[in-house]
C-alpha positions in Angstrom: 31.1 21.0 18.7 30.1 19.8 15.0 30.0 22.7 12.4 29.1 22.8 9.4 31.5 23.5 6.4 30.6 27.2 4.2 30.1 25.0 1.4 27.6 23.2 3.3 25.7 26.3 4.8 25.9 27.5 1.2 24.1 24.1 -0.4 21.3 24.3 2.9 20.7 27.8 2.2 20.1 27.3 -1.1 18.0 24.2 -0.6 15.9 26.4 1.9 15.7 29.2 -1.1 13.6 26.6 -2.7 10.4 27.2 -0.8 8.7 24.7 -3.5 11.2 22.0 -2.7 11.8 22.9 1.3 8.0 22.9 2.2 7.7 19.6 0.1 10.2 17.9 2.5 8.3 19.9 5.5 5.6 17.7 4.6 6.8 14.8 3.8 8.6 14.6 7.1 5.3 15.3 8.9 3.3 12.5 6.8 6.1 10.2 7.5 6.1 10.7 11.1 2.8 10.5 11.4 2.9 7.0 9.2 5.5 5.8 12.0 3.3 6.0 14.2 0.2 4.5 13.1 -1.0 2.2 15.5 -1.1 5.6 17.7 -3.7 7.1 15.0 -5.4 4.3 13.9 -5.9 1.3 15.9 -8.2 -1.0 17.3 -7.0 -0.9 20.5 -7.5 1.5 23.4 -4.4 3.9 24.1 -4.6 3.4 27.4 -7.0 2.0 29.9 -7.9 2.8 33.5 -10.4 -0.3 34.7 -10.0 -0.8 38.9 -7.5 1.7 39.9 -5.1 -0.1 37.2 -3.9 1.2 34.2 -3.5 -0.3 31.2 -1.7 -0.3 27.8 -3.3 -2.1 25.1 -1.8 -0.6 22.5 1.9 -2.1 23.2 0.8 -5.1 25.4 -1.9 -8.1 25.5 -4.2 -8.6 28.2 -6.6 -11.7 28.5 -10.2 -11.1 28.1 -10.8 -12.3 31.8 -8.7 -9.1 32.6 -11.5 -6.7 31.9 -14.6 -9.4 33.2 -14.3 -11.4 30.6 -15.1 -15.2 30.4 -11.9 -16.5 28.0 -8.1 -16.6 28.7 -8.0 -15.1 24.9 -6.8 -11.6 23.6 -8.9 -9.1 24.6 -11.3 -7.4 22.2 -12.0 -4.0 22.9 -14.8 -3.6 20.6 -16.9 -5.9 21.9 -19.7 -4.6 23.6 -19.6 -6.7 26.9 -15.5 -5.3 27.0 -15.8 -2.1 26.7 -19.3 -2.0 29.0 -17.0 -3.1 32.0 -14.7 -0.8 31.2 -17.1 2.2 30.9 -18.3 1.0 34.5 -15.5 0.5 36.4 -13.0 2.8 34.4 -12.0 4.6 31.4 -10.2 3.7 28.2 -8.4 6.8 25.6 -8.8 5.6 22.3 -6.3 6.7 19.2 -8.0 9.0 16.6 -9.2 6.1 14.1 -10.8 3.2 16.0 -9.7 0.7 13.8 -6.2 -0.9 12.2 -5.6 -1.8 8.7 -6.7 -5.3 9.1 -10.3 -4.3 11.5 -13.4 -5.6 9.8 -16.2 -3.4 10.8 -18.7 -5.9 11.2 -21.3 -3.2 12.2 -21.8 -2.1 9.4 -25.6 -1.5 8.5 -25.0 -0.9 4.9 -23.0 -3.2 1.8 -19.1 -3.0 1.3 -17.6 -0.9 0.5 -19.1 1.5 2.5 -19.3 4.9 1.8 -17.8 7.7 3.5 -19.3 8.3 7.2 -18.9 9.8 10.4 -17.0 6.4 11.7 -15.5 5.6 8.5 -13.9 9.6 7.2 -13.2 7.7 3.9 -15.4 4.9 3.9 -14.1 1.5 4.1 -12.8 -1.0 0.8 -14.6 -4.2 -0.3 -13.8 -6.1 2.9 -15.6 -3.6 5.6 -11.7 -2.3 6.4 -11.4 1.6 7.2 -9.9 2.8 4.5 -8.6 5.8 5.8 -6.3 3.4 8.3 -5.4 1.1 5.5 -3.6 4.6 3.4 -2.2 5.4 6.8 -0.1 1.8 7.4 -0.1 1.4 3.2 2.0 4.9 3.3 4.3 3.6 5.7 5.3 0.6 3.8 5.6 1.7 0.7 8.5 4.8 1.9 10.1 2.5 4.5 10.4 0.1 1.2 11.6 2.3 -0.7 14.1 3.9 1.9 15.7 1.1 1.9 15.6 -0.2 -1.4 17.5 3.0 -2.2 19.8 2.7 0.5 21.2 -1.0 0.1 21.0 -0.5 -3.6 22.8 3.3 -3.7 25.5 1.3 -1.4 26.0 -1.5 -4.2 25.6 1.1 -6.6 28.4 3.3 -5.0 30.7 0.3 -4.7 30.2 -1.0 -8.1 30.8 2.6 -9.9 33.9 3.3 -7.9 35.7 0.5 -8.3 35.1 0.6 -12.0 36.2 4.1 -12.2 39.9 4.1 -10.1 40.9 1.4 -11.5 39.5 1.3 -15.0 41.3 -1.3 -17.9 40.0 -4.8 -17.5 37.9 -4.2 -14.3 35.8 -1.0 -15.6 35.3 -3.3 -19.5 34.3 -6.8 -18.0 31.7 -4.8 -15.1 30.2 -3.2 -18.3 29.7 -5.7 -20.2 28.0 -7.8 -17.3 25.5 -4.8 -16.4 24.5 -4.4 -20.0 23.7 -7.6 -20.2 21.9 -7.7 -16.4 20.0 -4.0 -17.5 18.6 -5.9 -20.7 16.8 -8.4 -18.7 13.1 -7.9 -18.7 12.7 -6.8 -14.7 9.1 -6.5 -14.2 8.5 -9.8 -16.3 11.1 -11.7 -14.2 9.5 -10.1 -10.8 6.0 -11.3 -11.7 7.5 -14.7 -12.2 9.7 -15.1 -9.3 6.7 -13.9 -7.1 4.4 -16.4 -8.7 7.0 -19.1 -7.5 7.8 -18.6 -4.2 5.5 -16.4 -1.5 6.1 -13.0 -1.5 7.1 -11.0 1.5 8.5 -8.0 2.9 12.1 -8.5 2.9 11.9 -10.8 -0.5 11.0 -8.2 -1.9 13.8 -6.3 -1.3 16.2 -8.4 -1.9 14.6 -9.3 -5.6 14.6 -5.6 -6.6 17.9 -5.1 -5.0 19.5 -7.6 -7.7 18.1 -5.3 -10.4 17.8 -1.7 -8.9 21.7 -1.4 -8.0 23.1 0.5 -11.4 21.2 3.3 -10.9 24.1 5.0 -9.5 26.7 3.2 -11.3 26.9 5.6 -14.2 27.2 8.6 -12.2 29.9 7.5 -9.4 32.1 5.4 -12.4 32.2 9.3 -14.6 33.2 10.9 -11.3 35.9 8.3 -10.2 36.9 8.2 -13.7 37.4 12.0 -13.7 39.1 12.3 -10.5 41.8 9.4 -10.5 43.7 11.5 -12.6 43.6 14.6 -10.5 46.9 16.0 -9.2 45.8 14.9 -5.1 45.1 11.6 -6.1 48.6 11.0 -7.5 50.1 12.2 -5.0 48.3 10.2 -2.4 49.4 7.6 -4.8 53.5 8.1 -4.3 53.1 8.8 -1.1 51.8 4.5 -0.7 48.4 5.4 0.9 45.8 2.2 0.4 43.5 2.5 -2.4 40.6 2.3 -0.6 41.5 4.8 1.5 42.1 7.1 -1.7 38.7 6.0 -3.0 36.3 6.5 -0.1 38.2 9.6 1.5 39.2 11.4 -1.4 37.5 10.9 -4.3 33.7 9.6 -3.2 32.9 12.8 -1.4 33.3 14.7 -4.3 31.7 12.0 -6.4 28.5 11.6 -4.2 27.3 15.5 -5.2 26.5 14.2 -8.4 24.8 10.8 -7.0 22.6 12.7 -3.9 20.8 14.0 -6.3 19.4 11.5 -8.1 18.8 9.4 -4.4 14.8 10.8 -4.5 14.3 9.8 -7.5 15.5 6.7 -6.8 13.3 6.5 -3.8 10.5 7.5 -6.2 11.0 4.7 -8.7 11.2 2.1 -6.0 7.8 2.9 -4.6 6.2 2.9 -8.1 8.1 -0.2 -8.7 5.9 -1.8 -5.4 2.8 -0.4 -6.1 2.4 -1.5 -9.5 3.7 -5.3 -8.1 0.7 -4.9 -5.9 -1.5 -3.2 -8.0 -1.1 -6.3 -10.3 -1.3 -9.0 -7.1 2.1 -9.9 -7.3 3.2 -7.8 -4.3 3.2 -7.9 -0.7 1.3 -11.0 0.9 -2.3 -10.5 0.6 -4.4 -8.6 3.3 -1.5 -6.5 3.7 -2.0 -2.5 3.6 -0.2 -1.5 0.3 -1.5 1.4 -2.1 -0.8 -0.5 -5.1 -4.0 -2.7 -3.7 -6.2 0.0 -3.1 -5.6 0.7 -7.0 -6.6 -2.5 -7.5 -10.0 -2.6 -5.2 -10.6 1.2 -6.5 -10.2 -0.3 -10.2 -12.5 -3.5 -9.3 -15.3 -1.6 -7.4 -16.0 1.4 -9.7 -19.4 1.8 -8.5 -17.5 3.6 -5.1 -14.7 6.2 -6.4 -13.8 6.7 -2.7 -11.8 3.5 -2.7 -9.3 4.9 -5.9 -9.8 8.7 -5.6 -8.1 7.7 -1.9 -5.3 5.7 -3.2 -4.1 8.1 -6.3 -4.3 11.1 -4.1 -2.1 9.7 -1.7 -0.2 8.1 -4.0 0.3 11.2 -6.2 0.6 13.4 -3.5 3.4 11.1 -2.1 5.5 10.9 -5.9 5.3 14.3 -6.0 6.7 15.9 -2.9 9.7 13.8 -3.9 9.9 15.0 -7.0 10.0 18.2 -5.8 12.6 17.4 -2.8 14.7 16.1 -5.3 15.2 19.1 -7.9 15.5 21.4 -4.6 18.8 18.7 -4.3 19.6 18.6 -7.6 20.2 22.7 -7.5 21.4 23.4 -4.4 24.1 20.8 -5.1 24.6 22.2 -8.5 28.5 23.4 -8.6 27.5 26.5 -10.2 25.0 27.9 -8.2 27.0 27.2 -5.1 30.0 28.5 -6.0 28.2 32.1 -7.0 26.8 32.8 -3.9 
């Protein structure tokens, strides 16, 4: 049976002292599961359907239009009138909280876009009849599963990078500094904007792009640590005994160097999705029509006239940069040598 380590019970229970920092991770777990599952809350599809003693799944599958009485062998459309009639005759259909995706134009609208707040609309919709409430809902999931793992590939760079500077120092640790001075003094937004004026931006080019600039966050810290602990008296003696180096480096020494980098990891995930938002905030971002905060920004900055459309987007936004803020300085001191080492 796994246990944890008194060293570890003494970082979680000091982590859970933090009720400022604890309940901000409470949260943010439950606004990122909910995110996860967004086409659960906010679709335009039924949940399920019961039409003729069969049931149905429209959320997960396709089913033709002719399926439902239909006269085309096309995607069914649940919001048509003539669908969900049948359906409502001959069955029943369970629909997710918010009737509509990110990308559903509500083309029954009886007043101009962007609509303001209404019983079908809970926060109106943005300047293309789109519910905006559904939009923040899949925008929120991209934006932290982008940042997630902008933080993760680039921490693992990061990691790499500092320790192999650090252990073996000379030559190695001089030429890798000089090269990230030199790659930190390059103008990152700048070249961003440019590179996604060339090519089409996407998902996973995105990434990648930022990953070429966002890896030395976490060189400084690891490269002080390995420094600091080649030199300690159970390193050396690894040493003479002939055990590999990686070995020495990723068994002995990282775990004690990776105190120091955990903390900074949620404020690297914070950077990362301010990074995104302003990309899309200034249309140079994730490919248009896709749900992204940073464009919210930009229709709440465009259409002035209705405040519903920004008011959304910072809330969410701010509320989002600030429980990991406050996740991260819970980290930060409950991994703090000192404080765990009184208790």
């Amino acid at each position: 049976m796994f246990k944890f380590s008194p060293l570890t019970l003494r970082r979680l229970r000091l982590f859970r002292q933090n009720r400022r920092g604890f309940w901000s991770l409470v949260l943010f777990a439950i606004l990122l599961s909910c995110s996860l599952g967004a086409e659960f809350l906010a679709n335009d599809r039924p949940l399920f359907v019961w039409y003729e003693g069969q049931a149905f799944f429209p959320v997960v599958q396709d089913y033709a239009e002719t399926t439902f009485g239909g006269d085309f062998d096309a995607p069914a459309d649940f919001r048509d009138p003539y669908i969900a009639k049948n359906i409502k005759e001959k069955g029943f259909a369970l629909w997710p909280l918010i009737h509509f995706a990110d990308d559903t134009i509500d083309y029954s609208l009886t007043v101009p876009v962007p609509a303001p707040p209404s019983v079908h609309h809970w926060l109106g919709t943005d300047d293309q009849g789109r519910d905006l409430l559904a939009r923040l809902i899949y925008g929120f999931r991209i934006s932290v599963l982008f940042g997630l793992l902008l933080t993760l590939f680039s921490s693992v760079v990061g990691i790499c990078a500092g320790a192999i500077q650090g252990y073996y120092g000379g030559k190695v640790d001089l030429v890798t500094q000089r090269f990230m001075e030199i790659w930190s003094g390059m103008p990152v937004l700048y070249l961003l904007i440019i590179l996604s004026d060339m090519i089409q931006p996407g998902f996973w080019w995105l990434l990648g792009i930022m990953l070429l600039f966002g890896w030395m966050s976490l060189v400084g810290v690891v490269r002080a640590e390995f420094l600091r602990g080649r030199n300690l008296d159970y390193v050396r003696a690894a040493r003479a005994l002939g055990i590999r180096d990686r070995t020495i480096m990723f068994r002995h020494i990282l775990p004690n160097a990776m105190v120091a980098g955990l903390t900074f990891l949620p404020f690297l995930l914070n950077g990362a999705i301010g990074t995104l938002t302003s990309l899309d905030f200034l249309g140079f971002g994730m490919p248009a029509g896709s749900p992204s905060l940073g464009e919210l920004l930009a229709q709440g900055k465009a259409n002035l006239h209705a405040p519903w459309i920004g008011l959304s987007a910072f809330c969410v936004l701010s509320l989002l940069l600030t429980l990991l803020v406050f996740i991260g300085e819970a980290a930060r001191d409950a991994l703090d040598p000192n404080r765990s080492s009184s208790l």
